[in-house]
DRENLUM-185398 format. One record per residue (C-alpha): x, y, z. Coordinates in pm, 1 decimal, always signed. Layout:
N
SITE        c1        c2        c3
SITE         X         Y         Z
...
END
This chain:
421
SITE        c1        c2        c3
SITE   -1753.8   +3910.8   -4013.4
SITE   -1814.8   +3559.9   -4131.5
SITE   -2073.9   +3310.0   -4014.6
SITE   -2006.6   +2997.3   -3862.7
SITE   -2232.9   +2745.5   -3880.8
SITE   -2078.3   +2473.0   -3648.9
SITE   -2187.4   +2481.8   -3343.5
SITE   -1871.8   +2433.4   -3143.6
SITE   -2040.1   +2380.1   -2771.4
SITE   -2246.1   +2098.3   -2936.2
SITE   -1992.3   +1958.0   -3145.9
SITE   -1782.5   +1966.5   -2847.3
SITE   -2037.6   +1817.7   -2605.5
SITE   -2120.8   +1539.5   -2889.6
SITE   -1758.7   +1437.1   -2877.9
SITE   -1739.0   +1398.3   -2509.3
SITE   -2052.5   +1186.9   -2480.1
SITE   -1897.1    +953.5   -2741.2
SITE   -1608.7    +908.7   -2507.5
SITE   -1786.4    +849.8   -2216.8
SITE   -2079.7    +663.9   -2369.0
SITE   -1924.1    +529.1   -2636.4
SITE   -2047.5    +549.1   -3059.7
SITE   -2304.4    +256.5   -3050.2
SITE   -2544.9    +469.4   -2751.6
SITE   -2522.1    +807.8   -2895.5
SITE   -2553.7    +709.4   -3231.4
SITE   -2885.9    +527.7   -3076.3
SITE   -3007.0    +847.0   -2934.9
SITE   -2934.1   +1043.4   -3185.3
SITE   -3123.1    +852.6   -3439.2
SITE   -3428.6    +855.2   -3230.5
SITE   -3462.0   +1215.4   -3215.5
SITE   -3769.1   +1395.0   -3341.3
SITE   -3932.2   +1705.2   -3349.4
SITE   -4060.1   +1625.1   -3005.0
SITE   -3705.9   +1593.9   -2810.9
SITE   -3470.7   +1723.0   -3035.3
SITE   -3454.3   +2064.1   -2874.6
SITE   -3355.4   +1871.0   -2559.8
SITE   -3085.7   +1641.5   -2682.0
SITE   -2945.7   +1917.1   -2819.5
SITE   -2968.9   +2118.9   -2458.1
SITE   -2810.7   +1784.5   -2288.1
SITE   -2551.9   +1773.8   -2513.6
SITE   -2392.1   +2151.4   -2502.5
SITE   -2445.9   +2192.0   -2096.1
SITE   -2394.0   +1828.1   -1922.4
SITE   -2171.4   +1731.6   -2194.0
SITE   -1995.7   +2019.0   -2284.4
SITE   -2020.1   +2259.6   -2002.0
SITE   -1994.7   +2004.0   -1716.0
SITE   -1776.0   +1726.6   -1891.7
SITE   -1583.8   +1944.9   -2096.7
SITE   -1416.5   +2072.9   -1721.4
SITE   -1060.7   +1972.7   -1698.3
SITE   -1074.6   +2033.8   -1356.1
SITE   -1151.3   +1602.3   -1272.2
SITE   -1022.4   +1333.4   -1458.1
SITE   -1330.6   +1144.0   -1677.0
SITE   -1310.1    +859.0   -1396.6
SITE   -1413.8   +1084.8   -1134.9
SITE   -1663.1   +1197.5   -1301.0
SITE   -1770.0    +846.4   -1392.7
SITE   -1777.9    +784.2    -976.8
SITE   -1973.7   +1103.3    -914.2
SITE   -2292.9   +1043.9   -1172.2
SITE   -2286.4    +672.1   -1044.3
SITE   -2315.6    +792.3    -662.1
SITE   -2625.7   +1041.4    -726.1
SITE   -2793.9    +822.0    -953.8
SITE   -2760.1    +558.9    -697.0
SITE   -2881.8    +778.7    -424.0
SITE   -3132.6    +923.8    -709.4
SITE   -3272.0    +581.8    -787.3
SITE   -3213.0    +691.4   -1151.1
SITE   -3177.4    +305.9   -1251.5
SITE   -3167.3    +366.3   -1650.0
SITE   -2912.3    +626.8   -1588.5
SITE   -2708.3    +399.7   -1373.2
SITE   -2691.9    +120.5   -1614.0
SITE   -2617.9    +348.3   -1906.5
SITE   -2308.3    +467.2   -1740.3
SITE   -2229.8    +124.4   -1576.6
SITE   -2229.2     -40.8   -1913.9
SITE   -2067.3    +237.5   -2080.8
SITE   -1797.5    +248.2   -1789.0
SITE   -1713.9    -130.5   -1820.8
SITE   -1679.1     -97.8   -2209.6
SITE   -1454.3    +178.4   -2222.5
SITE   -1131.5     +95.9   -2334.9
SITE    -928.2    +424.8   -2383.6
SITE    -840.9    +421.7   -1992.3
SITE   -1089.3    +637.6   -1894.9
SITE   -1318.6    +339.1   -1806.4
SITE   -1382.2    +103.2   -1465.9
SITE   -1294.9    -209.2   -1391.9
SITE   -1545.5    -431.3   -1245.1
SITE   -1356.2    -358.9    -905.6
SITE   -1332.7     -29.0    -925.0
SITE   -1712.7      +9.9    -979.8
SITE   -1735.9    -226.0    -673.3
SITE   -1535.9     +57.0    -488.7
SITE   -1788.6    +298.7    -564.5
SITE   -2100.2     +96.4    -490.9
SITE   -1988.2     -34.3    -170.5
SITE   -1901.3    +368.8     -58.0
SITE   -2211.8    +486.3    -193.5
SITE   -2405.3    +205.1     +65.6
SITE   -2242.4    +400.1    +383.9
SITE   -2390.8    +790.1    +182.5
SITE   -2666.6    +685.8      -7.7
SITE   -2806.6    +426.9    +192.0
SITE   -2741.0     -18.9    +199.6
SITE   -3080.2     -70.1     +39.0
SITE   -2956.2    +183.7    -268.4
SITE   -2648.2      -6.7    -283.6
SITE   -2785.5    -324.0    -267.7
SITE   -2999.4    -264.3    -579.0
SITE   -2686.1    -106.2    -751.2
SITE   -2537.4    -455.9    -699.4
SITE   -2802.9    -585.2    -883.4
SITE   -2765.5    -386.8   -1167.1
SITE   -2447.5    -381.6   -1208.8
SITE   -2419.8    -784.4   -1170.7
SITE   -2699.6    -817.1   -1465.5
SITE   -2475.9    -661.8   -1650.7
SITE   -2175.6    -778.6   -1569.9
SITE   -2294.7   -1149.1   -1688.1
SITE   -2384.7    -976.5   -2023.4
SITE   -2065.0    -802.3   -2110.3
SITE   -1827.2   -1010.6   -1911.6
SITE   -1710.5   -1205.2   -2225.0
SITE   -1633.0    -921.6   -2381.7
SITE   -1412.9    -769.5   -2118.6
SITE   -1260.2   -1086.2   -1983.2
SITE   -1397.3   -1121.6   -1652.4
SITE   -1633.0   -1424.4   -1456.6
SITE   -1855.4   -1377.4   -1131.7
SITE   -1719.0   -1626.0    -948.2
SITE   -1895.2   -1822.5    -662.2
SITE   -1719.7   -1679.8    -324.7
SITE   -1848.0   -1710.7     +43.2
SITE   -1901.0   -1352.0    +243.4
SITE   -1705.6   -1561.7    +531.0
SITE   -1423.6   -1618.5    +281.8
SITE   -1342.3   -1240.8    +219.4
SITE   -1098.0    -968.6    +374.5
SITE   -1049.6    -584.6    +357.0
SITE    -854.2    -535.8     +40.0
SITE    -710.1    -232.8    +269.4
SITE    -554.0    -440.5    +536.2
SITE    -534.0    -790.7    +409.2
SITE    -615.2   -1145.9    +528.3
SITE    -514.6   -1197.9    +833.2
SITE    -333.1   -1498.9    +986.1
SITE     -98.4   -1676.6   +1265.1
SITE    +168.7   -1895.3   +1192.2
SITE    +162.3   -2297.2   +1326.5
SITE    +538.3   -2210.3   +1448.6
SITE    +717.9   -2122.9   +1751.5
SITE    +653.3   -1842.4   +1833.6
SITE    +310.1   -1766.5   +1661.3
SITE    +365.2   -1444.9   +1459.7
SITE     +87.2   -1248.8   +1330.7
SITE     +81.7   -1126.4    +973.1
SITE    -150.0   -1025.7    +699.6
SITE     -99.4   -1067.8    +318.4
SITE    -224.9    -940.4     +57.8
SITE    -317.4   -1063.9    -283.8
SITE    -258.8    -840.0    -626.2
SITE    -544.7    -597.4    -682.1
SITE    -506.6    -682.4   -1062.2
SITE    -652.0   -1028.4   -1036.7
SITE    -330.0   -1190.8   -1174.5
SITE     -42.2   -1434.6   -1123.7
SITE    +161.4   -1224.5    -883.4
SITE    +483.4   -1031.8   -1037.8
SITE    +692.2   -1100.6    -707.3
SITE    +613.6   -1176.9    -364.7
SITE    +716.2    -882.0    -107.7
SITE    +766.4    -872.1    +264.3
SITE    +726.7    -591.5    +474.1
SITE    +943.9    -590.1    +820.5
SITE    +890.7    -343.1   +1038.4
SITE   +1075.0    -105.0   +1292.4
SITE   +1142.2    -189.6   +1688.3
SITE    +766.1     -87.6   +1860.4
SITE    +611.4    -103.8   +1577.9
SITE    +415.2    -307.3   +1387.0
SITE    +285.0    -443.4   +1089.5
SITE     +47.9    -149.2   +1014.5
SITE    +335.1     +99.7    +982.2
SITE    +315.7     -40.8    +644.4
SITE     -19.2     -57.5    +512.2
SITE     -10.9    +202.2    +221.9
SITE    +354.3     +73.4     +96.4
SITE    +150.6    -265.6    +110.2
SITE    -167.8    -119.8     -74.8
SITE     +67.2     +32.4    -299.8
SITE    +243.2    -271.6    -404.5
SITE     -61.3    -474.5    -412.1
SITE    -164.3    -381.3    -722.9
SITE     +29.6    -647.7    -893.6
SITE    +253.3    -811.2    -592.0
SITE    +176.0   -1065.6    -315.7
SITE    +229.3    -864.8     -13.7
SITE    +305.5   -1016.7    +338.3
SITE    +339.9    -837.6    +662.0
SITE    +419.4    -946.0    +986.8
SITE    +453.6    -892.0   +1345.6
SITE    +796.0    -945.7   +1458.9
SITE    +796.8   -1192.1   +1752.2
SITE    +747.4    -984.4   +2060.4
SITE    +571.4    -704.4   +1884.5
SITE    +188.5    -621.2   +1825.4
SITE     -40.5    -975.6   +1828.3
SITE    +244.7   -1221.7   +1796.4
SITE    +432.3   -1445.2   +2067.3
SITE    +606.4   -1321.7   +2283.5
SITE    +850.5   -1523.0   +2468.3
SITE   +1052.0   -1428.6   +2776.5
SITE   +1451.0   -1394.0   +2748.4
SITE   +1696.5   -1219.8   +2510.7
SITE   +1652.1   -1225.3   +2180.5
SITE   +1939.8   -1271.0   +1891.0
SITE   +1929.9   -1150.9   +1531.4
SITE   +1953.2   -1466.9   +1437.8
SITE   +1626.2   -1577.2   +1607.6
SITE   +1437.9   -1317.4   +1440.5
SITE   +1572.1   -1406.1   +1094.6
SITE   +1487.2   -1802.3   +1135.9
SITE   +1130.6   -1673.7   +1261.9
SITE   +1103.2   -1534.4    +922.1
SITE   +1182.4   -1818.7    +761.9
SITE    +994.6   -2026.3    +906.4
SITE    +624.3   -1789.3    +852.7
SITE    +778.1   -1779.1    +449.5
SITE    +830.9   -2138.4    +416.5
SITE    +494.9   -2227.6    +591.4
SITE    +312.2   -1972.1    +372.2
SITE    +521.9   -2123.7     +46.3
SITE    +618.1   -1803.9     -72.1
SITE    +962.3   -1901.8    -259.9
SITE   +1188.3   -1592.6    -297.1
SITE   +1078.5   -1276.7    -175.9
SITE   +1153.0    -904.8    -188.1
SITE   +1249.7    -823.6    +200.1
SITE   +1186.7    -473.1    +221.3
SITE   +1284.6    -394.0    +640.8
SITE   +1300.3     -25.4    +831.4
SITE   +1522.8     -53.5   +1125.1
SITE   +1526.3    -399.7   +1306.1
SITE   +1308.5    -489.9    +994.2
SITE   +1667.8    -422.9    +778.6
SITE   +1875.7    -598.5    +988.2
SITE   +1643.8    -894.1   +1018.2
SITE   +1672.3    -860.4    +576.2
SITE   +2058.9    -894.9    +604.7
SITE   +2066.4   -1208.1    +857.6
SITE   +1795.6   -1340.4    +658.2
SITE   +1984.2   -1289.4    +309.0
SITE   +2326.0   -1469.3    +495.6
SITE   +2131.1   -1746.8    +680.6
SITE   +1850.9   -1822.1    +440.0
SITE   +1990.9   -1714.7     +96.7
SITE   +1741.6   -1915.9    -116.6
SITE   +1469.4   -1719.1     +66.6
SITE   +1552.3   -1394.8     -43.9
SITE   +1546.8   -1244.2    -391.0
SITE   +1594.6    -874.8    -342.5
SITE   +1695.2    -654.1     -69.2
SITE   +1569.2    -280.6     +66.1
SITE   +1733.4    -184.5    +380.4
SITE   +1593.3    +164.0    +534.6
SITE   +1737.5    +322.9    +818.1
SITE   +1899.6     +54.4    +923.5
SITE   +2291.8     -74.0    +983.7
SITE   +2502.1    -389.7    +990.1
SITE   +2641.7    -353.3   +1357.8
SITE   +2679.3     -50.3   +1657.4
SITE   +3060.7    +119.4   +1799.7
SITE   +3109.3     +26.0   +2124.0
SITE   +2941.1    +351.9   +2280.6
SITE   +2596.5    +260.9   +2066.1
SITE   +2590.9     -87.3   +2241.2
SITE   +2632.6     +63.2   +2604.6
SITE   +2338.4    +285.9   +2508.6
SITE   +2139.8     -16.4   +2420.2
SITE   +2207.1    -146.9   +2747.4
SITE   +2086.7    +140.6   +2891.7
SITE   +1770.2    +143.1   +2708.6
SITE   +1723.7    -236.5   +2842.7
SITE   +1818.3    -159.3   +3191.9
SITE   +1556.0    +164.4   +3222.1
SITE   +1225.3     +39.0   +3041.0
SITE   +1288.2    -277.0   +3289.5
SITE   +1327.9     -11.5   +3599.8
SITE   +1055.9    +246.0   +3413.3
SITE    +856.8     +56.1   +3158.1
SITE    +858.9    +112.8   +2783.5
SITE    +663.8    +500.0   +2883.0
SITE   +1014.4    +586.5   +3068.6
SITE   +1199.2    +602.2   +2676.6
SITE    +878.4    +677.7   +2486.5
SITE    +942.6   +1050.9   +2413.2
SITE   +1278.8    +985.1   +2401.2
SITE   +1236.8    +749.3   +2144.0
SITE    +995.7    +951.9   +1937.1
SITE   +1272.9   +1187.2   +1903.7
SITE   +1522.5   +1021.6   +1754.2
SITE   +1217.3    +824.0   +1513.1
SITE   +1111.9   +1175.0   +1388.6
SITE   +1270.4   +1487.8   +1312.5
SITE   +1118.6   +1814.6   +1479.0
SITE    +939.0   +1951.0   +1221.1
SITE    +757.3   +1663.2   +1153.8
SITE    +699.0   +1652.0   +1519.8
SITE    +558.4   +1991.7   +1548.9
SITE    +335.5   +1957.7   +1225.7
SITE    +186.1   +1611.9   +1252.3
SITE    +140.0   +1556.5   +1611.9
SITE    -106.8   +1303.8   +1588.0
SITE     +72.5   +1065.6   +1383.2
SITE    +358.0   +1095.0   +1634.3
SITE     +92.7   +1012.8   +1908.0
SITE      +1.6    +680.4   +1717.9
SITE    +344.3    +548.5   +1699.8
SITE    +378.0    +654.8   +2083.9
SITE     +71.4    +468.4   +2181.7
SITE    +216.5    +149.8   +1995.8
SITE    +542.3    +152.8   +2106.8
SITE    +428.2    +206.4   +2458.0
SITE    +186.0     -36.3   +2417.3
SITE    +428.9    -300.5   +2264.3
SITE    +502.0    -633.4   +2533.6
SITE    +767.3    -533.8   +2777.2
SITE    +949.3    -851.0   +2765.5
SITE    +887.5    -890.3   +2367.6
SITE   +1048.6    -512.9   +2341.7
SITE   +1348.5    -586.9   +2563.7
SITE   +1401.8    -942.7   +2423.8
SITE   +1450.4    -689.2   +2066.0
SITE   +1628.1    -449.5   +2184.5
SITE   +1904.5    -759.2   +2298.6
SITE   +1882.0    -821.2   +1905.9
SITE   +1918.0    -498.0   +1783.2
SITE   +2193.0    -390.1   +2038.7
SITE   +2388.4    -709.5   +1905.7
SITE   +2346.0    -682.3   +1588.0
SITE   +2686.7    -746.8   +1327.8
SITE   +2678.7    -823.6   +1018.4
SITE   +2985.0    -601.8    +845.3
SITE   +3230.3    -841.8    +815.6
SITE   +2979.7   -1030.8    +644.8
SITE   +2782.6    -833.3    +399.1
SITE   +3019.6    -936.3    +138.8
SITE   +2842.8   -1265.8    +109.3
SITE   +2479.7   -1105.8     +48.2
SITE   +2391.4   -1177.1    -341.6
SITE   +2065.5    -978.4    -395.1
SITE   +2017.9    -694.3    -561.5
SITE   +2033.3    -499.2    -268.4
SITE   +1874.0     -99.9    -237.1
SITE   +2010.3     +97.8     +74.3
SITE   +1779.7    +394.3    +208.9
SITE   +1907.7    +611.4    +433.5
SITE   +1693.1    +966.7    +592.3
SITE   +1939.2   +1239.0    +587.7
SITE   +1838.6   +1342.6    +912.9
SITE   +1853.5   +1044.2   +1096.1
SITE   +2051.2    +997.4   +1400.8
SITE   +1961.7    +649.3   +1526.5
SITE   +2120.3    +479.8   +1182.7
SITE   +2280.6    +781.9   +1012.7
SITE   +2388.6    +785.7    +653.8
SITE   +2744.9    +656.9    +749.3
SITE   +2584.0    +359.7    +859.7
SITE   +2410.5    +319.7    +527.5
SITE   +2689.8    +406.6    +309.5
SITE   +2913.0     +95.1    +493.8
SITE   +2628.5    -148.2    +413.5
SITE   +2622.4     +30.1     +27.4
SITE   +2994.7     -59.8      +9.8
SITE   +2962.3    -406.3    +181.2
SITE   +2727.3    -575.7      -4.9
SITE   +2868.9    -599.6    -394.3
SITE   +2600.8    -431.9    -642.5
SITE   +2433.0    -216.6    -354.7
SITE   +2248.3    +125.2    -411.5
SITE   +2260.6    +371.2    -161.7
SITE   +1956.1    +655.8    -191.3
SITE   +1937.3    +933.5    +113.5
SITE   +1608.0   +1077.6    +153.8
SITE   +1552.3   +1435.0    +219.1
SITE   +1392.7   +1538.1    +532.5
SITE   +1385.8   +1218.7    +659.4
SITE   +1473.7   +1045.5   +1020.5
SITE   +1459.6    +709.2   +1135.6
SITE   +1114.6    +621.0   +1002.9
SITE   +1165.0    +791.0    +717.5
SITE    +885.3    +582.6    +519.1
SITE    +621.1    +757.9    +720.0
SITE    +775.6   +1106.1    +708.2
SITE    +817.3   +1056.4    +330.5
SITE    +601.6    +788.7    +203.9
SITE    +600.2    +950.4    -153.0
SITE    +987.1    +957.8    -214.3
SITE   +1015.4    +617.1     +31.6
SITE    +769.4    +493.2    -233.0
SITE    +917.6    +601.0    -579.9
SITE   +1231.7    +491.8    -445.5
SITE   +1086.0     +92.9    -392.8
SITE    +896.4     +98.2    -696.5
SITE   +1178.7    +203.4    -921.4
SITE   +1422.5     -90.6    -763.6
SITE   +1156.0    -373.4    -818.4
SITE   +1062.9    -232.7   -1163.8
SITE   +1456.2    -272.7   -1262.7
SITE   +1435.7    -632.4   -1104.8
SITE   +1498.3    -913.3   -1387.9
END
């Protein structure tokens, strides 16, 4: 049998700590060895660099985010900055960005401790003024006051009649934004039925939500609403907050709100996704919306609440996610009576068919292929209506079938603004 003489653990482990820690540090260390420490550099290298970050089992990032929490809870301040530095530098995609590493400082103040954290901050801002330059990126003077929860989004109230709540969101990337998006959402909901569609387009969009009037913390005036209304209160919150042309993406009332905005406001809107939604009810639909106005003003909104949870999600869902199904009960139960009924005038109302011809934008139709409140029928009439429309049916969805399938709900968005010009 022949002899070796590499020593593959090492020369594996030596390879993976250039990755991580790039050429310039290891080729430091390795040059400073001696008689003294050799023994243990070579140790360091074949079992943390080799046995531990050899694992395929976590991406290097993670691993990144893991030594930077202990050596933060550690105090291990010359280990932190060697990774920190190292982290920022990296290039090959297995680095951080400066807010990533903010992500993990800011968890590591609730588990290791605010003082920890607060001296991590220090750190890593020391070094961020030294290799800023190199990576493209400026601490920039910003007031605490002056900040929001990249999770949920500054929030507002529009000047207009009536006030409607909304949040928006900047892009997570730092730049210009690649399109502006508005999120519209279902009848008792609100603008949190949303939030990780929003966090997922975020990375590079502007990304407004909003409270339709009558719904969660905006206005809500007394009397019927139309369609029409709802659209020109739209319009209105996008013209005060200058967003030009948007990408209306609307579940439910949020779609039909998309189509009366696209035919009343054209210049508004630059792309269309209508989910579980239709352009007008048959005659027996409309006498059930009637009857839906006439009990929850005899019952209240908790008369229809189960009712209405049943035709929003399919059983299964029901039986295996129970407390998500209890959130959207509490907020539609907990929507304004008059705001709800003034909506469900709208949505009882609503007809658009014999006009969907004269929507322009690149329109995407989602339908759930379970859902009886807007079934696929419904979508495939606004698919044919409006010229250039998409129709995609998602599996094992109902009426809200973004929250039973955010994933597919997701793709689905994503791959129709990606195809945008």
């Amino acid at each position: 049998m022949s002899y070796d003489p590499i020593d593959h653990d090492y020369e594996r482990g030596l390879h993976n700590r250039r990755n991580i820690l790039g050429d310039a540090w290891v080729d430091r260390s390795l040059a400073g060895a001696n008689s003294f420490n050799a023994e243990f550099q070579n140790l360091i290298t074949r079992f943390a660099w080799n046995e531990i970050w050899g694992r395929p089992g976590l991406p290097p990032q993670t691993r990144r985010a893991i030594v930077l929490a202990i050596t933060i809870a550690l105090g291990r301040w010359e280990e932190y900055e060697l990774h920190v530095r190292a982290a920022l530098l990296d290039d090959s995609g297995n680095g951080m960005t400066p807010d990533e590493l903010k992500e993990v400082l800011i968890q590591s103040a609730i588990y290791a401790g605010v003082p920890a954290a607060n001296t991590a901050f220090s750190h890593a801002q020391a070094i961020l003024r030294e290799v800023g330059p190199q990576i493209g990126y400026t601490l920039e003077p910003l007031a605490p006051a002056a900040t929001s929860h990249p999770g949920s989004g500054r929030e507002g109230r529009s000047n207009g009649q009536p006030a409607l709540h909304y949040s928006e969101r900047a892009p997570h990337n730092g730049q210009p934004p690649r399109h502006t998006v508005v999120l519209s959402h279902a009848l008792g909901c609100d603008l949190t039925m949303w939030d990780d569609l929003a966090n997922l387009l975020a990375a590079d969009c502007r990304v407004i939500a909003y409270d339709h009037r009558g719904h969660g913390s905006s206005a809500a005036p007394e009397g019927a609403y139309t369609m029409a209304m709802l659209a020109d209160d739209a319009a209105a919150l996008l013209n005060e907050l200058q967003t030009g042309p948007v990408i209306w993406i609307g579940l439910s009332m949020g779609g039909m709100v998309g189509q009366e905005l696209a035919l009343r406001h054209p210049q508004l809107v630059k792309a269309l996704v209508l989910a579980n939604t239709t352009s007008g009810y048959p005659e027996a639909a409309r006498a059930m919306w009637a009857q839906r106005i006439a009990t929850v003003q005899d019952g209240g909104i908790e008369a229809i609440a189960d009712a209405v949870m049943g035709r929003y999600f399919h059983d299964e869902f029901r039986a295996h996610h129970a407390a998500t199904v209890a959130r959207f009960r509490r907020r539609v139960t907990s929507t304004d009576q008059a705001g709800y009924i003034g909506c469900c005038h709208a949505v009882g109302a609503m007809d658009t068919t014999a006009r969907l011809g004269a929507i322009k934008a690149p329109t995407l139709v989602i339908a759930g292929e379970l859902d009886q409140g807007t079934p696929p029928e419904m979508a495939r009439t606004l698919a044919e209506g409006i010229p250039g429309a998409r129709l995609q049916i998602l599996k094992d969805a109902s009426h809200l079938s973004y929250t039973e399938q955010p994933q597919a709900f997701g793709q689905a968005v994503q791959s129709f603004i990606t195809a945008l010009q």
